[in-house]
N, CA and C of each residue as an Amber inpcrd file, in Angstrom:
protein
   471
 -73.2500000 330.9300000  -1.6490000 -72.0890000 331.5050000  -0.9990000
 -71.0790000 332.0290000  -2.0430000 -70.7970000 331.1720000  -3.1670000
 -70.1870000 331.4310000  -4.6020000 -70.3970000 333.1320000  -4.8260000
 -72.0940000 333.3760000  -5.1310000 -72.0890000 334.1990000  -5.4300000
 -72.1040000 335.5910000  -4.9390000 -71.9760000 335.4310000  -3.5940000
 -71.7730000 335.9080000  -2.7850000 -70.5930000 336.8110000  -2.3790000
 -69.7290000 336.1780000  -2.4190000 -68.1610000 336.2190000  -2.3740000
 -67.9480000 337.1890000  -3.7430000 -68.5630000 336.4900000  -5.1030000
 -67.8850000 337.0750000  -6.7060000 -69.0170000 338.0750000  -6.5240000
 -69.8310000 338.5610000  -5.9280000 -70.8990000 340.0260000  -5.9210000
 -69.6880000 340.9120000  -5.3890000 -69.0830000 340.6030000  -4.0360000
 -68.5210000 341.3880000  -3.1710000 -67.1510000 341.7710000  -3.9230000
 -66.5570000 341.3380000  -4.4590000 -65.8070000 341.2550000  -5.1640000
 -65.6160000 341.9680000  -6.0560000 -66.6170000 341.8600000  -7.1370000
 -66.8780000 343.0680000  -8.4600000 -67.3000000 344.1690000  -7.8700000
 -67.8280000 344.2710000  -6.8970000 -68.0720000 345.3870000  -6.1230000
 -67.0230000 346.3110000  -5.5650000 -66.0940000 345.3600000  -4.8810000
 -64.6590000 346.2610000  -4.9230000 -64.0170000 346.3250000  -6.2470000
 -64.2010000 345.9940000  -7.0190000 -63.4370000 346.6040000  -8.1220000
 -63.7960000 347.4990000  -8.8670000 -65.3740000 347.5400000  -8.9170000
 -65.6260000 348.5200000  -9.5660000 -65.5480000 349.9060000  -8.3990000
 -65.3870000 349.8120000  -6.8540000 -65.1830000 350.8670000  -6.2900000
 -63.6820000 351.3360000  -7.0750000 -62.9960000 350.6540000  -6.9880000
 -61.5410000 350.8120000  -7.0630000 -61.6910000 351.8040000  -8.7710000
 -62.4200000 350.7030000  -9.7000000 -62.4190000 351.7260000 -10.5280000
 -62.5340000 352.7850000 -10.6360000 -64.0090000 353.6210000  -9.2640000
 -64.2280000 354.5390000  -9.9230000 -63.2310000 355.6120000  -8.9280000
 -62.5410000 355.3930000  -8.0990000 -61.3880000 355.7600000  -7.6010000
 -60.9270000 356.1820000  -8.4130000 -60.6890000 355.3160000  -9.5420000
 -59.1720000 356.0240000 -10.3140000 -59.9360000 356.6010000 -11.1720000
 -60.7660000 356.3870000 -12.0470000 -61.5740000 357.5380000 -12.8220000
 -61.7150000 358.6690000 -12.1270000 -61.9240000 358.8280000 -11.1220000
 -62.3310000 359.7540000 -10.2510000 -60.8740000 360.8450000 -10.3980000
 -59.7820000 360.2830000  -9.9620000 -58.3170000 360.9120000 -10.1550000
 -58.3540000 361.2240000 -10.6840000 -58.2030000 360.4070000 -12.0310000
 -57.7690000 361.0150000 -13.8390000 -58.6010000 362.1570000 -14.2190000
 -60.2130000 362.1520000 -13.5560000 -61.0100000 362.6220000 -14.1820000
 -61.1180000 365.1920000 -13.2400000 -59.9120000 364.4360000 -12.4890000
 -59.5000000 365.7260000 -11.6070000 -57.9120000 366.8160000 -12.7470000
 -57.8320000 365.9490000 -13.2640000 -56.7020000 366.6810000 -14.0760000
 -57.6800000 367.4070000 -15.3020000 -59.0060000 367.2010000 -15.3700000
 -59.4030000 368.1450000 -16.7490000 -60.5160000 368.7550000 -16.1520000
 -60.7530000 369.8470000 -16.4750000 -62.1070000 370.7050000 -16.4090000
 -63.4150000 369.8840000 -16.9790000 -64.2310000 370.2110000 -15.6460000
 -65.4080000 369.7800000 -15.1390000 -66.4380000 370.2250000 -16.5490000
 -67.5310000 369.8600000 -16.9090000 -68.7180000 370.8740000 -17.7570000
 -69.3810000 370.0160000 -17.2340000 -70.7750000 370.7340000 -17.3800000
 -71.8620000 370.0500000 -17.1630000 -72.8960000 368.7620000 -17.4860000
 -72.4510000 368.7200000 -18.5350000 -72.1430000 367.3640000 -19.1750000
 -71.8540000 365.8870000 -18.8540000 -70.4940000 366.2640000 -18.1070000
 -70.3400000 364.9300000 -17.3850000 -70.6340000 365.2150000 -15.8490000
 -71.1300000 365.9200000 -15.4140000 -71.7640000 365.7080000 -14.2370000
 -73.5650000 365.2230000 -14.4370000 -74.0070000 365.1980000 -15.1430000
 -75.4010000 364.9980000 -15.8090000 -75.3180000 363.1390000 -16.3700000
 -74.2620000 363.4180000 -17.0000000 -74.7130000 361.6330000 -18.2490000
 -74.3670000 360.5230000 -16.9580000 -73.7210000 360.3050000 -15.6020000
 -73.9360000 359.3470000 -15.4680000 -74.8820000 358.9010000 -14.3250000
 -75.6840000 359.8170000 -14.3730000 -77.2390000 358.8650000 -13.7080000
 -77.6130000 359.0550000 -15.1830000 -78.0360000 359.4830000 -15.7670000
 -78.9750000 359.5590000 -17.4820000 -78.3880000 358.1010000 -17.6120000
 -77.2500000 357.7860000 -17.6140000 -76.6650000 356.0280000 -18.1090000
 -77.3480000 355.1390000 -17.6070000 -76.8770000 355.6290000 -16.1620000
 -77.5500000 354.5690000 -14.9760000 -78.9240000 354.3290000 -14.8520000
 -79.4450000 355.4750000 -15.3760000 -81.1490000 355.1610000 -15.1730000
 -81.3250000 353.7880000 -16.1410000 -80.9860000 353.8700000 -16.8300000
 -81.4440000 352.4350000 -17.9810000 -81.9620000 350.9950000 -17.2800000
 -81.0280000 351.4440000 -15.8520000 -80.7320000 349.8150000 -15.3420000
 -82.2270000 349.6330000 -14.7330000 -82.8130000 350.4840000 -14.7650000
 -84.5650000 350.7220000 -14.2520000 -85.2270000 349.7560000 -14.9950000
 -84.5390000 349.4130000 -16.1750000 -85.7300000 348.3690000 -16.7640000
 -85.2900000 346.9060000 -16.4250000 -84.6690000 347.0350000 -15.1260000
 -84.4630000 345.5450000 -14.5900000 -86.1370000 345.3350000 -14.0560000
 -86.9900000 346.3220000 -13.7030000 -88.0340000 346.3170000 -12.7310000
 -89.3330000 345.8260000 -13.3390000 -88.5970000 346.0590000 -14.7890000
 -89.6400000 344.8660000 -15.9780000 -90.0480000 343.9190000 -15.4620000
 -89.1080000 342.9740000 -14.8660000 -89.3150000 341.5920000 -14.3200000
 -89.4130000 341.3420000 -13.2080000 -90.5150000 340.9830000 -13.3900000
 -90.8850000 340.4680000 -11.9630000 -89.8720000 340.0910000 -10.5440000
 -89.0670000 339.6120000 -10.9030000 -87.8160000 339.2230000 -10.3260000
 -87.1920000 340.2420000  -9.2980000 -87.4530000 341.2440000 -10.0530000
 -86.6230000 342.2990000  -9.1370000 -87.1830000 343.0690000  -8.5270000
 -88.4500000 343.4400000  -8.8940000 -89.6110000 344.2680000  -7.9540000
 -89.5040000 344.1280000  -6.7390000 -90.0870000 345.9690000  -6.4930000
 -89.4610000 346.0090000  -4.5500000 -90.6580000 346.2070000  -3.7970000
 -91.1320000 345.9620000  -2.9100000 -92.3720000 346.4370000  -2.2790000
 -91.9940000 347.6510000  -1.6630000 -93.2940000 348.5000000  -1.2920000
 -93.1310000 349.8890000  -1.2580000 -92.1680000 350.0760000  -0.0140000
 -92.5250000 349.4010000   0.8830000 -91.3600000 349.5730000   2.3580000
 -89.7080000 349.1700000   1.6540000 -89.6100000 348.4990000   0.6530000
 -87.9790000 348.2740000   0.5880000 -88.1460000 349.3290000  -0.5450000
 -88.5990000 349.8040000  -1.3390000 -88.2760000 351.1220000  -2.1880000
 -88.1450000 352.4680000  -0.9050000 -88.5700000 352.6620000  -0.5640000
 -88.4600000 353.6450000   0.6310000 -86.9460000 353.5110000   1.2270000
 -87.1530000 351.9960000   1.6250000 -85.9210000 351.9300000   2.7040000
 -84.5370000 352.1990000   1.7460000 -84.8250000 352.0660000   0.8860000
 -83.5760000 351.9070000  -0.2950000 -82.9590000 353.2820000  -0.6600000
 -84.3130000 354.5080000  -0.9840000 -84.3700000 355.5510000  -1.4210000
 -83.5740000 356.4580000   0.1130000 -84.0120000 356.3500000   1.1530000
 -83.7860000 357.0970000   2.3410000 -82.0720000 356.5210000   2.4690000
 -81.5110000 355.5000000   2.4200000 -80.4900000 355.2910000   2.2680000
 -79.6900000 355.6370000   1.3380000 -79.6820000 355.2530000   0.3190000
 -78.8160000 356.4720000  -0.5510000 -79.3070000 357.8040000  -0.9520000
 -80.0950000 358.3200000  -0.4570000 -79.9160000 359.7240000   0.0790000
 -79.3750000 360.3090000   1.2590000 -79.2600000 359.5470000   2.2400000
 -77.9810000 359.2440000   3.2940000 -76.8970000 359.3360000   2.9000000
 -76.6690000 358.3400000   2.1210000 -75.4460000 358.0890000   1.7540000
 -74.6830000 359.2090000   0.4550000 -75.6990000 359.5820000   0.2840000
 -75.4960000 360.7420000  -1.0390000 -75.1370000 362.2300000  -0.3060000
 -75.3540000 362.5020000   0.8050000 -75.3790000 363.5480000   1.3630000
 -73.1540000 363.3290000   1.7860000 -72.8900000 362.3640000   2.2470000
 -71.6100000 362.0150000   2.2690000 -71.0330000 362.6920000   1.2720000
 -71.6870000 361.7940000   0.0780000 -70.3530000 362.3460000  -0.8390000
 -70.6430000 363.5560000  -1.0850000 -71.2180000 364.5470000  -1.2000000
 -71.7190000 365.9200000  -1.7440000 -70.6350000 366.3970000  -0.3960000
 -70.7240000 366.3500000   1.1090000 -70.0450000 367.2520000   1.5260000
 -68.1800000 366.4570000   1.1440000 -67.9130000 365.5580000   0.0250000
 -66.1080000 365.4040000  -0.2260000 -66.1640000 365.9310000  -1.7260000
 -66.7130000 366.2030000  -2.5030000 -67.2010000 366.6590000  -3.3880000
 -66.4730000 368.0010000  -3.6660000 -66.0350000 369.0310000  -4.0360000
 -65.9290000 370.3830000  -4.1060000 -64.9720000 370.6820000  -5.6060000
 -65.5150000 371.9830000  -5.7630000 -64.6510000 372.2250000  -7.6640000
 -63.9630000 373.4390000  -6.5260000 -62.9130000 373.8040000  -7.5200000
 -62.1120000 374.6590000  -7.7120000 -61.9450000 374.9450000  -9.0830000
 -61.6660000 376.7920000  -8.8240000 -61.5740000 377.6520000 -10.6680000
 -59.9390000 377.5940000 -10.2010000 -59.9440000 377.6350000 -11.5880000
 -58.4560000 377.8630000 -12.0600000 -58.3970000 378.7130000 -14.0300000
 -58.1340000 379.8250000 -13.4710000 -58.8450000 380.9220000 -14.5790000
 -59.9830000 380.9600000 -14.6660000 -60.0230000 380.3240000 -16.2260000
 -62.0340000 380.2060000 -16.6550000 -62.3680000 379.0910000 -16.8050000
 -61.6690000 378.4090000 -15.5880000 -61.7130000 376.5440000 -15.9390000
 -62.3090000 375.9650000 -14.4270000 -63.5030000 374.9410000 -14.2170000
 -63.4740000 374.7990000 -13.1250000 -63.4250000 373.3150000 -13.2700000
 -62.2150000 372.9890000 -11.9090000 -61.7890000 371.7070000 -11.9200000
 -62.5160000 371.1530000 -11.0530000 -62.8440000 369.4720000 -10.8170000
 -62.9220000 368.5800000  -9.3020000 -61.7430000 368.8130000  -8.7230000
 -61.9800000 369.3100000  -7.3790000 -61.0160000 369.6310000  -5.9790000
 -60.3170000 367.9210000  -5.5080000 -58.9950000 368.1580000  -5.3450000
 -59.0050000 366.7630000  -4.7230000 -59.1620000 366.4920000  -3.9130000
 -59.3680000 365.2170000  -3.6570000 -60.0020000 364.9340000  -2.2420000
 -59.6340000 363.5080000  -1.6870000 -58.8840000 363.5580000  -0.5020000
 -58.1800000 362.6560000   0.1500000 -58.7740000 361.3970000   0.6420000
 -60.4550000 362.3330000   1.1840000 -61.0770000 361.7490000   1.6950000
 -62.0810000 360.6320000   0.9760000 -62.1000000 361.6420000  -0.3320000
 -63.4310000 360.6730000  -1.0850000 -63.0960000 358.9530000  -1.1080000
 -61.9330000 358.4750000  -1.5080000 -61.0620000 357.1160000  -1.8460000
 -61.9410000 356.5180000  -0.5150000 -61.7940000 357.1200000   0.8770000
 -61.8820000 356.7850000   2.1730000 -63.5340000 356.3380000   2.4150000
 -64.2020000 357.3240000   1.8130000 -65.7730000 357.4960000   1.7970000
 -66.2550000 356.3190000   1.0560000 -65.7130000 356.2370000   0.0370000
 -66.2550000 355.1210000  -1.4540000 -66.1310000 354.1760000  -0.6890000
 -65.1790000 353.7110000  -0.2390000 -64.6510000 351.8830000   0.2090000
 -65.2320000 351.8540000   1.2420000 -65.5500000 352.9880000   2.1600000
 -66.5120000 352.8030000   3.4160000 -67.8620000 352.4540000   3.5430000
 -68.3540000 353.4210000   1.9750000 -69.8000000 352.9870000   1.5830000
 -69.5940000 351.5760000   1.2540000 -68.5330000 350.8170000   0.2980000
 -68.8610000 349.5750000  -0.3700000 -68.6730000 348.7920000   1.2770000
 -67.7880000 348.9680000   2.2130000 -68.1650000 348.2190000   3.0750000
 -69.5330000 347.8970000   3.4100000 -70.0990000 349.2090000   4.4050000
 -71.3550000 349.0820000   4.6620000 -72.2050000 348.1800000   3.4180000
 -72.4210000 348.3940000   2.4380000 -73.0070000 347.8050000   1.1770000
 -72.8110000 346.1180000   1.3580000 -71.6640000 345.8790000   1.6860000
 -71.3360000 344.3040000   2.2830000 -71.9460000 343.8590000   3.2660000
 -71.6460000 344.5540000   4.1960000 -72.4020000 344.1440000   5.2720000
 -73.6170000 343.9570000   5.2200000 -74.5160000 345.0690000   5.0650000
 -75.8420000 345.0850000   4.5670000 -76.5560000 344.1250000   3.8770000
 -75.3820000 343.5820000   2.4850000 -75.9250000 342.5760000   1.8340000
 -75.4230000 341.2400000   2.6420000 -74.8250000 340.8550000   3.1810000
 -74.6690000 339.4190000   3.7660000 -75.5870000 339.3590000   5.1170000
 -76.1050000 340.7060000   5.7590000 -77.5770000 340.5680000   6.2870000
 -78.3160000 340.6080000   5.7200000 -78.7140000 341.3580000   4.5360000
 -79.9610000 341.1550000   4.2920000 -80.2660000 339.3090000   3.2930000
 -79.0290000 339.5140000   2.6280000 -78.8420000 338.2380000   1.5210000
 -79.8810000 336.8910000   1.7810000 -79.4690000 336.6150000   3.3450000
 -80.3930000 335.5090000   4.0020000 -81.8050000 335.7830000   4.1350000
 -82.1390000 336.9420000   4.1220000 -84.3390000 337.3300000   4.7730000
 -84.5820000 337.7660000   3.3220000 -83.4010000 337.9920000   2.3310000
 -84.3760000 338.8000000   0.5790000 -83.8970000 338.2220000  -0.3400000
 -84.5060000 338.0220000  -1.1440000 -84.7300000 337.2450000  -2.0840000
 -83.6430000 337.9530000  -2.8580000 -82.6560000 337.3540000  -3.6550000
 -81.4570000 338.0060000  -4.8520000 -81.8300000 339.0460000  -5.3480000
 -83.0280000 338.4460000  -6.1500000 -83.4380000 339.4730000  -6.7530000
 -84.0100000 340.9560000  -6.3130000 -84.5880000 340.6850000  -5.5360000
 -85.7960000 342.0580000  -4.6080000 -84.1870000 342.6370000  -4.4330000
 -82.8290000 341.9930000  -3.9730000 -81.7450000 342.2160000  -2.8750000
 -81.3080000 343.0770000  -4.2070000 -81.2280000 342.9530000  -5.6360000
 -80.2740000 343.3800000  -6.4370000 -81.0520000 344.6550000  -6.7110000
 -82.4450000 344.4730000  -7.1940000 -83.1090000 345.7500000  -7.5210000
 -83.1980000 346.8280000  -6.2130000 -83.1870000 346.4130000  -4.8220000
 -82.6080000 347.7880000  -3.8770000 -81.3290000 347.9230000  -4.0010000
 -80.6910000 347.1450000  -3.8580000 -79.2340000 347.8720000  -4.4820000
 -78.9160000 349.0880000  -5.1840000 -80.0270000 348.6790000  -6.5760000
 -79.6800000 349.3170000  -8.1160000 -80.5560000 350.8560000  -6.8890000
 -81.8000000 350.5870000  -6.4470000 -82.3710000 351.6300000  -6.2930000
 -81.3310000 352.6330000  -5.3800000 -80.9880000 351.8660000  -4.3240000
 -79.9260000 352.6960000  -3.4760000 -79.2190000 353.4550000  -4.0350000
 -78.1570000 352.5200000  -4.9430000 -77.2760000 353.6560000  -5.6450000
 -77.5170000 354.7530000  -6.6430000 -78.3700000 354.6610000  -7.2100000
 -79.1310000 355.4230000  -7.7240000 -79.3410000 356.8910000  -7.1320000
 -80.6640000 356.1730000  -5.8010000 -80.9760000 357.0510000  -4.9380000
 -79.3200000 358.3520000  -4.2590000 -78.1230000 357.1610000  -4.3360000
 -77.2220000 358.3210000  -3.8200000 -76.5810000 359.2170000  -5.0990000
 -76.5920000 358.4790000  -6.7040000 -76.0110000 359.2120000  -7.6730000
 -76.6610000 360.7340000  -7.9030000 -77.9610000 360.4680000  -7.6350000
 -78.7180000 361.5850000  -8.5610000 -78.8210000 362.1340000  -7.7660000
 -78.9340000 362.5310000  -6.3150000 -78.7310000 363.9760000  -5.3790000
 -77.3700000 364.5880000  -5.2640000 -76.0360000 363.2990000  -5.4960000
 -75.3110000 363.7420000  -5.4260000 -74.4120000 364.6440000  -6.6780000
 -75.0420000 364.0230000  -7.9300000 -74.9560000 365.0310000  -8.8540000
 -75.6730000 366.5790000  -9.1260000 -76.9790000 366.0520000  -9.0060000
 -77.8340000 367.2840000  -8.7460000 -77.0910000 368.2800000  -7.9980000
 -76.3030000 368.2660000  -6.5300000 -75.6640000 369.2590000  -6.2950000
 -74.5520000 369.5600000  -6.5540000 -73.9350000 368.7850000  -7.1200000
 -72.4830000 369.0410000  -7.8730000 -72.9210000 369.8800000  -8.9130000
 -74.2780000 369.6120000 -10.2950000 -74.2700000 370.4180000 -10.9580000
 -74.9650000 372.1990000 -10.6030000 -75.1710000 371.7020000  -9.4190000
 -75.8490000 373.6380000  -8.9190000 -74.7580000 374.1920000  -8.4130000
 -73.6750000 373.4000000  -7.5530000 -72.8390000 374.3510000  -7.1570000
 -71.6320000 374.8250000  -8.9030000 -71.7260000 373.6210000  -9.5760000
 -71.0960000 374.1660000 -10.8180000 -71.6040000 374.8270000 -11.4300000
 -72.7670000 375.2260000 -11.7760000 -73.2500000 376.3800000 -12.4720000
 -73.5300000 377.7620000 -11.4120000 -73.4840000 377.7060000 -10.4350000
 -73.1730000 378.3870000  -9.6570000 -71.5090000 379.0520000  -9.7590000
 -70.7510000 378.3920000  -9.7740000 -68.9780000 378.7850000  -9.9160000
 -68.9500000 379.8520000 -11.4150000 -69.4770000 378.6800000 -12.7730000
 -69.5950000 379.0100000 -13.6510000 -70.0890000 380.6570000 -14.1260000
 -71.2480000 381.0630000 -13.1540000 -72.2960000 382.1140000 -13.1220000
 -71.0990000 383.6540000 -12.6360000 -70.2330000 383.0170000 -11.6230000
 -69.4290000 383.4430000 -11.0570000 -68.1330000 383.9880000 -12.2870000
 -68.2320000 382.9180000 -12.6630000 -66.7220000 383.1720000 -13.9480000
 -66.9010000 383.9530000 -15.1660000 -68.5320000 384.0200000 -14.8550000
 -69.1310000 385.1370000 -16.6630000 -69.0590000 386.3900000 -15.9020000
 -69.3830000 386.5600000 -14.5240000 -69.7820000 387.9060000 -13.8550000
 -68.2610000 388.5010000 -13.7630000 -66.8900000 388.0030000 -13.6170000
 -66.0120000 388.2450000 -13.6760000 -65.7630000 388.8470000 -14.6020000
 -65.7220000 387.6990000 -15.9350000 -65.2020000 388.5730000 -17.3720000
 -65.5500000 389.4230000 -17.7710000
């Protein structure tokens, strides 16, 4: 139950974190770059699947993958750049703050049902897969519609 509580927990904080990264990260022009490095980061956490421990059977890799691609489709439509000259910024967005803490809800819930029928471990490695599953579509189209804007800003000059 301990750990339970301190999962849910770091979980809101690191939402909260990326809230405010998210802000700060709206005052400077976008490149492609940092829309790319943080699944490339995140992938690393793949070698949790080394161990036995965390391995998913093919029905919870599925179920994991179809869910945060669900859930990835969310954030892509709060998502949006705006140019400003030859600069293209993250658009703000009122809603995203609203979206994040809604996903970490659901994510709670989910885990204090599933917590009791899956094993920690199997429970942590769909997790990792979920979020995953929602980072990398949802970057993938952040970086097409940005090189898309970009394509836009050379045809200008």
């Amino acid at each position: 139950m301990i750990y339970l509580i301190f999962s849910i927990i770091v979980a809101f904080v690191m939402g909260a974190i990326v809230i405010v990264v998210r802000m700060k990260a709206q005052q400077y022009p976008v490149n492609a770059k940092k829309i790319i490095l943080p699944p490339v980061f995140m992938s690393t956490g793949a070698l949790m699947y080394v161990v036995p421990y965390f391995r998913l059977t093919h029905t919870e890799i599925i179920e994991s993958i179809v869910l945060g691609v669900i859930f990835s489709t969310v954030l892509m439509l709060t998502s949006h750049f705006e140019v400003k000259g030859v600069h293209i910024y993250l658009k703000k967005s009122k809603v995203f703050p609203i979206v994040l803490v809604s996903l970490l809800i659901v994510r709670t819930i989910l885990k204090v049902f599933l917590g009791s029928s899956i094993d920690a471990g199997e429970l942590a490695g769909m997790f990792f897969l979920l979020a995953f599953s929602m980072l990398l579509p949802w970057r993938v189209a952040m970086l097409l519609r940005y090189n898309y804007l970009k394509r836009q800003i050379v045809q200008r000059l």
